[in-house]
C-alpha positions in Angstrom: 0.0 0.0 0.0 1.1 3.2 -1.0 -0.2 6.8 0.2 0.5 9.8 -1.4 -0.4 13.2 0.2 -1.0 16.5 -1.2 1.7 18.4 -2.8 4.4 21.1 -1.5 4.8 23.0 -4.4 7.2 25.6 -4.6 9.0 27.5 -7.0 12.8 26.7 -6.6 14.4 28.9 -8.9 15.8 28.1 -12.2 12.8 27.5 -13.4 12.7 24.4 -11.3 9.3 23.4 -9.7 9.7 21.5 -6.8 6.9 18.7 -5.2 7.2 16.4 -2.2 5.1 13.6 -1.5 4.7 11.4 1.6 5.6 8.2 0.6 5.3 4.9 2.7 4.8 0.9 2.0 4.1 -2.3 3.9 6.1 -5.7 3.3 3.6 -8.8 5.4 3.7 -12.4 4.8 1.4 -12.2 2.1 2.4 -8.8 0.3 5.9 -9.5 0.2 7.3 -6.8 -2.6 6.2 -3.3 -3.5 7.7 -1.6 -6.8 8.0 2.2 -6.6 7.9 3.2 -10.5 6.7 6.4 -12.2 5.1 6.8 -15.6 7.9 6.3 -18.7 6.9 9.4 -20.4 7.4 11.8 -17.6 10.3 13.7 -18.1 10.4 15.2 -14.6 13.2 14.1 -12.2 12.1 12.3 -9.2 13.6 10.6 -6.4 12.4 8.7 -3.5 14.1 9.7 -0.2 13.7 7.2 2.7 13.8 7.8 6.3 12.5 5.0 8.3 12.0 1.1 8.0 10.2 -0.2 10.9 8.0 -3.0 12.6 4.6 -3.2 14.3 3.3 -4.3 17.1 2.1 -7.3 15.7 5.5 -8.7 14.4 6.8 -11.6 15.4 10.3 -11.8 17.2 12.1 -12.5 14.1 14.9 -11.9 11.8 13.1 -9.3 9.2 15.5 -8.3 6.1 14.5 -6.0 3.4 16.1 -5.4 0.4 16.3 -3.1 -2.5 16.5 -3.4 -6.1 17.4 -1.1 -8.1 20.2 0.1 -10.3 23.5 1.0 -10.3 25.5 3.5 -12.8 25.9 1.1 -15.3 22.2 0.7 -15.9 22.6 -3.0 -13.9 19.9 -4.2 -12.0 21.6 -4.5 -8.2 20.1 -5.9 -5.0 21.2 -4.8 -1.8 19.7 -5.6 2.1 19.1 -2.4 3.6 17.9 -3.3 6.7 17.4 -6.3 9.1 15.1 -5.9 11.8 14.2 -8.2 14.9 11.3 -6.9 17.4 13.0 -7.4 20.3 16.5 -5.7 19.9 15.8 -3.2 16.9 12.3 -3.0 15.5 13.1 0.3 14.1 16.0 1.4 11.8 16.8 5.5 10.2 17.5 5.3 7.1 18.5 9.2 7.0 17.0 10.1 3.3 18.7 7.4 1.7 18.1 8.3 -2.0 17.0 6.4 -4.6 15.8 6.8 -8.8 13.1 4.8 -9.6 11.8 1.7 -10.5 12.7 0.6 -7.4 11.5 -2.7 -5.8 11.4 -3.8 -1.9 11.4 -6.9 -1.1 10.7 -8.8 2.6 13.7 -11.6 1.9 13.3 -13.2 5.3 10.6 -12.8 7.9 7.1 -12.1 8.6 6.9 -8.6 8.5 4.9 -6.2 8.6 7.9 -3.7 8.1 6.8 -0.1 7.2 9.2 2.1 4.9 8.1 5.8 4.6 10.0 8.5 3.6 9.6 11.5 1.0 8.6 11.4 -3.5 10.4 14.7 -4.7 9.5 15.5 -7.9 11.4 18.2 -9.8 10.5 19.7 -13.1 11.6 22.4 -14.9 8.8 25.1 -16.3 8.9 27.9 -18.4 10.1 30.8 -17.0 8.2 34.6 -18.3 10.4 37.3 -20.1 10.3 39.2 -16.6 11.7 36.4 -14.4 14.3 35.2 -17.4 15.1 39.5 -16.5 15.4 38.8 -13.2 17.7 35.8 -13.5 19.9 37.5 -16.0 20.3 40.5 -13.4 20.9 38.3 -10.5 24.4 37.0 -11.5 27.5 37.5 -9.7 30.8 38.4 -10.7 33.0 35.6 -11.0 35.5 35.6 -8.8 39.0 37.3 -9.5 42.1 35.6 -7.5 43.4 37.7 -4.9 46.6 39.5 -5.9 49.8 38.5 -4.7 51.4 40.8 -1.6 55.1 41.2 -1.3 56.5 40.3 2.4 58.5 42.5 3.7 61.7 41.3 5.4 
């Protein structure tokens, strides 16, 4: 199950348009994989940031390892545990924003479950920008940077 709340949308300069989604999945017994994918034809840039991976209450004391598949810079598909969770010692593991491009599919490997996994869909798009604001961009530019100018010591 996947839940997606309402968008905050906000102009990120650029002509970047920025929207984050709540994102979060369950992995039981029964439901054991979840794919995270986005329509082919979208040519927005998104990424799925996620935080937590944890168990409920009604887990069972238990080994529970998730793993991700995804792919790596080489366009290979790669599989990698990302967290193992028992109820007693650590039911409950941050994951700090760890980012990933979809597709990307979770899998239970081992265990019962349920394990959550929420985190954050950002979704970034660029949009056309108005003569005025292209204005604006154009007289926001620095300098560049000049390097400093030698000084002699004095001895």
């Amino acid at each position: 199950m996947a839940a997606f709340l309402e968008p905050e949308s906000r102009a990120a300069g650029a002509g970047l348009c920025l929207g984050n989604f709540v994102f979060g999945c369950e992995l039981t017994d029964s439901t054991r994989s979840y794919t995270f994918k986005v329509d082919e034809d979208d040519d927005s840039e998104h990424i799925l940031a996620l935080s937590m991976v944890c168990l409920t209450g009604d887990a069972k004391d238990e080994c529970n390892v998730v793993e991700v598949v995804g792919r790596n810079r080489q366009n290979q598909e790669i599989a990698v545990p990302v967290a193992n969770l028992k109820l007693s010692c650590q039911p409950v593991l941050s994951l700090d924003n760890f980012q990933l491009q979809p597709p990307v599919t979770f899998h239970l490997k081992s265990g019962s479950g349920p394990v959550h996994l929420t985190g954050r869909h950002q979704i970034m798009h660029r949009r056309a920008l108005s003569e005025e604001e292209e204005s604006e961009e154009e007289e926001e530019e620095l300098a560049p940077i000049m390097p400093a100018k030698k000084q002699q010591r004095r001895q």
